[in-house]
N, C-alpha and C positions, 0 to 999 in steps of 0.2 A: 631591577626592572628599569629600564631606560623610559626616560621622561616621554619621548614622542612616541614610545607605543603603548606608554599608562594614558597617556592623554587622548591617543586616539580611540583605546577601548572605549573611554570613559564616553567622545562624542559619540559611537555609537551607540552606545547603551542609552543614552538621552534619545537620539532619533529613532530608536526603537519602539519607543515609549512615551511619544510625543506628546499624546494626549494626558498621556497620567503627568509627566512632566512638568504642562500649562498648567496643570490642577494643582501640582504639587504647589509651582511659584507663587500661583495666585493665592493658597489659601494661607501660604505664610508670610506672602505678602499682607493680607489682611491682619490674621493673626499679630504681626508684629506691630500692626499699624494699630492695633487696639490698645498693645501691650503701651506703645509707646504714647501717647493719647492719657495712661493712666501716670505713664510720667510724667505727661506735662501737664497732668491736672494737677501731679502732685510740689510741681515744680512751681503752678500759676498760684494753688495754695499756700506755699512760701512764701512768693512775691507779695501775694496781697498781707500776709500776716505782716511782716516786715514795712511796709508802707503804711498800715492802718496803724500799727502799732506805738509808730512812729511820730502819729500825729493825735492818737489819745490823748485827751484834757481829764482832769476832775472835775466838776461842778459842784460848787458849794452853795445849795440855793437857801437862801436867809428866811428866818420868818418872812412871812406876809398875810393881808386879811384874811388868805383864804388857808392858812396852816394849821391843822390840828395836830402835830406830835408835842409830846410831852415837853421840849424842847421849847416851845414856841408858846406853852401856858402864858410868859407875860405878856403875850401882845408881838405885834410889829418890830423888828428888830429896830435897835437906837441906832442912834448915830454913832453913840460912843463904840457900841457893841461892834458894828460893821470898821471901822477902826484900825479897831483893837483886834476882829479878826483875821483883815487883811495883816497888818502888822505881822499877827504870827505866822498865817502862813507865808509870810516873805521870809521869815528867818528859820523856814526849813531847809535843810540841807539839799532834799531831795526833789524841792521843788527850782523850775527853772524861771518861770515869770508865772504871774500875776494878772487878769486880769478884770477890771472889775463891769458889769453891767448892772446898769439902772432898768427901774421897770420901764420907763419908752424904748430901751433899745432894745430889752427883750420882746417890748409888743412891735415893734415893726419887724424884729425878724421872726415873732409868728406869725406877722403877716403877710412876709414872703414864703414862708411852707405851707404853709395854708391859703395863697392864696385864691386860688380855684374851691376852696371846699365854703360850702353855708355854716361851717362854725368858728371863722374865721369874724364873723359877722356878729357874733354873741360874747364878742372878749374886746375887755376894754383895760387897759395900759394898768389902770388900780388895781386889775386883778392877778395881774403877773407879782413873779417874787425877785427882788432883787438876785446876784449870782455873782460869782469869783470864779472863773475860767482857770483853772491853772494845771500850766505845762509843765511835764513831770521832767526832769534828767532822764532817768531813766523809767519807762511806763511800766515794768513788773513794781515800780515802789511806790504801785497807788493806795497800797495798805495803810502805807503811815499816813497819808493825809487821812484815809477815812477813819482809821482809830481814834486819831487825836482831835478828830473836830465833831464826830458823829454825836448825838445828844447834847452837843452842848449850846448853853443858853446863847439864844439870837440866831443858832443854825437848824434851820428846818431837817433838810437831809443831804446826805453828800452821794452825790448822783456817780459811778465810777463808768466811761463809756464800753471799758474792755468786756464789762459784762455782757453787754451788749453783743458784740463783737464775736467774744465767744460761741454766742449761739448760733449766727451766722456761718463761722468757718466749723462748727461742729458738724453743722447740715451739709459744707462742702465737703468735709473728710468721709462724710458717709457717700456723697456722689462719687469722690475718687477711690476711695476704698472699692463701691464697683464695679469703677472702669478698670482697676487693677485685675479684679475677680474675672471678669471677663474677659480682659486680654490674656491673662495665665490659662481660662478653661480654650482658648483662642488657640494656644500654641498649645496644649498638649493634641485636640485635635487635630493639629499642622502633623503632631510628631506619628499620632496613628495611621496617618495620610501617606505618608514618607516612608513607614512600618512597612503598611498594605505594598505600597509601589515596588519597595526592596524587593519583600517577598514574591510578586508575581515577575520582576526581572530575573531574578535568581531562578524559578519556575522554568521560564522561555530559554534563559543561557544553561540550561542545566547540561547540554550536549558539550557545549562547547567546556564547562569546567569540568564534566568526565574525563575530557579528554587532558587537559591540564592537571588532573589531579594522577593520568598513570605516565604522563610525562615525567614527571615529581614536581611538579610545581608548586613552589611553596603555599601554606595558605594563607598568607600577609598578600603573597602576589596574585590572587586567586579573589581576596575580597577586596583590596584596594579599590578598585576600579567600580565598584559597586557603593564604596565607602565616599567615595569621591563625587558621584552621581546624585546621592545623598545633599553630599554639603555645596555643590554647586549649587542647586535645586534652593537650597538655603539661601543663599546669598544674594541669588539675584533676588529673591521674595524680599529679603532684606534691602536689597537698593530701592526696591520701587516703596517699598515702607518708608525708607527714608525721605525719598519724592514727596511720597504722600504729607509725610509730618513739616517739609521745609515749605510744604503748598499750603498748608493748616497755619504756619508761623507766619507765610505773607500775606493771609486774608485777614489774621490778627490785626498784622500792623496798617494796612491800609485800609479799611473796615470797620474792624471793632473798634479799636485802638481811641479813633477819632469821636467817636461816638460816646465812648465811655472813659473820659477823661480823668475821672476822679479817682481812679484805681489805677495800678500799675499792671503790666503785664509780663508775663518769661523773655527772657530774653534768646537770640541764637548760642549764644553758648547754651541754654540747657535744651536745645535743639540735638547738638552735636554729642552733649553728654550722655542724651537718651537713644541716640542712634547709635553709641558704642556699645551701651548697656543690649540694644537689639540685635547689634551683630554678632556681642558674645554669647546672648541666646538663642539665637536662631542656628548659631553653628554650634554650638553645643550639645542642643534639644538635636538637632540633625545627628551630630557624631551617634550620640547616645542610643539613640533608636534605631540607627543603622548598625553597627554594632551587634545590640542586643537580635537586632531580625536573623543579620547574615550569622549568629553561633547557631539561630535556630534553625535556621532554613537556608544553610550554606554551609554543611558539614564535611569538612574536611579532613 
């Protein structure tokens, strides 16, 4: 079948069907723009793991007046004790620095997080606990510092932030988890869409492939053009998705970006990763559903 009369079956068969056409593009347009949207939540959750993770401490906060763990029975941690702690955790392996806070530097940085709240107003520098900041090598190895210093005499509790952390990106995996669910229920819809339109072309051209089928015409050259109709319909859905997600990545940058400085955000490359990942699906989900319609309702 020679190229410029598969190609021009194909533009008819689009202007035929103009309207189911616009519907097709748009809803796979959509469809793909959800799918991809659950990539790049899954990609923005990366980023932030990697950046937060990055800058994880331990905190080792010492007896003080206000300690009751078993730990802290004798009183306010000594001078020797606090020392002698820092000491050791200098000569962990896993540890990268050190850092030590006294109670006024702990109260004046609660006095900058708090300092719009009225209980900010009821704490006074005595009642803070002294603290050992410390930066890990690598932050999966905040186990050892917590093992080796937790209970012991002069250490209150060893505070690890990734706990923390944890709960936060757990809540986010649940939100991308489902924007994934929903851009997949997104694109099978595309593909039932795509289903529907095969079948009622097939319907309308049905004179025109009698006639090709007593010609002998093959039936590779008989669905082609219908197959094609298909994946066109795909593709452009698939550019304007892409539109849509390179228009999502620059309201990031000049927008959010600025605003929320303390966290990192995706970059264009996982722009372009997830727009490949969409155009292998969108013409895939396309091939597969065309396919399956024209055995059914395009027999040859």
């Amino acid at each position: 079948m020679r190229a410029k009369f598969l190609m021009s079956e194909v533009g008819i068969g689009l202007r035929r069907n103009l309207t189911m056409t616009f519907a097709v593009v748009v809803t796979v347009a959509i469809s793909l723009s959800l799918l991809g949207i659950g990539l790049l939540s899954n990609a923005q959750v990366g980023a932030m793991k990697d950046y937060w993770y990055d800058k994880i401490e331990v905190s080792v906060f010492l007896c003080g007046p206000l300690s009751e763990t078993p730990s802290c029975s004798g009183g306010v941690v000594t001078s020797d004790q606090r020392i002698q702690i820092q000491k050791d955790l200098e000569e962990l392996s896993v540890v990268d620095s050190v850092y030590y806070e006294s109670q006024s530097e702990a109260f004046q940085r609660f006095q900058e997080r708090f300092k719009e709240s009225a209980i900010a107003q009821n704490v006074s520098a005595d009642q803070l606990p002294e603290s050992f900041r410390v930066k890990l090598k690598d932050p999966t190895q905040f186990a050892v510092v917590v093992s080796a210093f937790s209970g012991r005499p002069g250490v209150d509790v060893v505070q690890d932030q990734r706990s923390i952390l944890e709960k936060f990106f757990q809540l986010l995996a649940v939100l991308r988890n489902g924007a994934l669910v929903v851009g997949l229920a997104s694109v099978l819809t595309a593909a039932l869409l795509i289903s529907n339109t095969l079948r009622i072309a097939a319907f309308n051209r049905r004179r025109e492939t009698g006639v090709m089928k007593l010609v002998g015409a093959s039936s590779w050259s008989i669905q082609l053009p219908f197959l094609l109709e298909g994946i066109f319909s795909a593709f452009l859905g698939w550019g304007l998705a892409t539109g849509l997600l390179a228009a999502l990545k620059s309201v990031v940058d000049s927008k959010v970006a600025p605003l929320l400085t303390f966290t990192k955000f995706f970059g264009w490359n996982e722009v372009w990763i997830a727009s490949g990942w969409l155009l292998l699906t969108g013409i895939g989900v396309s091939t597969i559903a065309s396919l399956v319609t024209l055995r059914r309702y395009l027999k040859v």
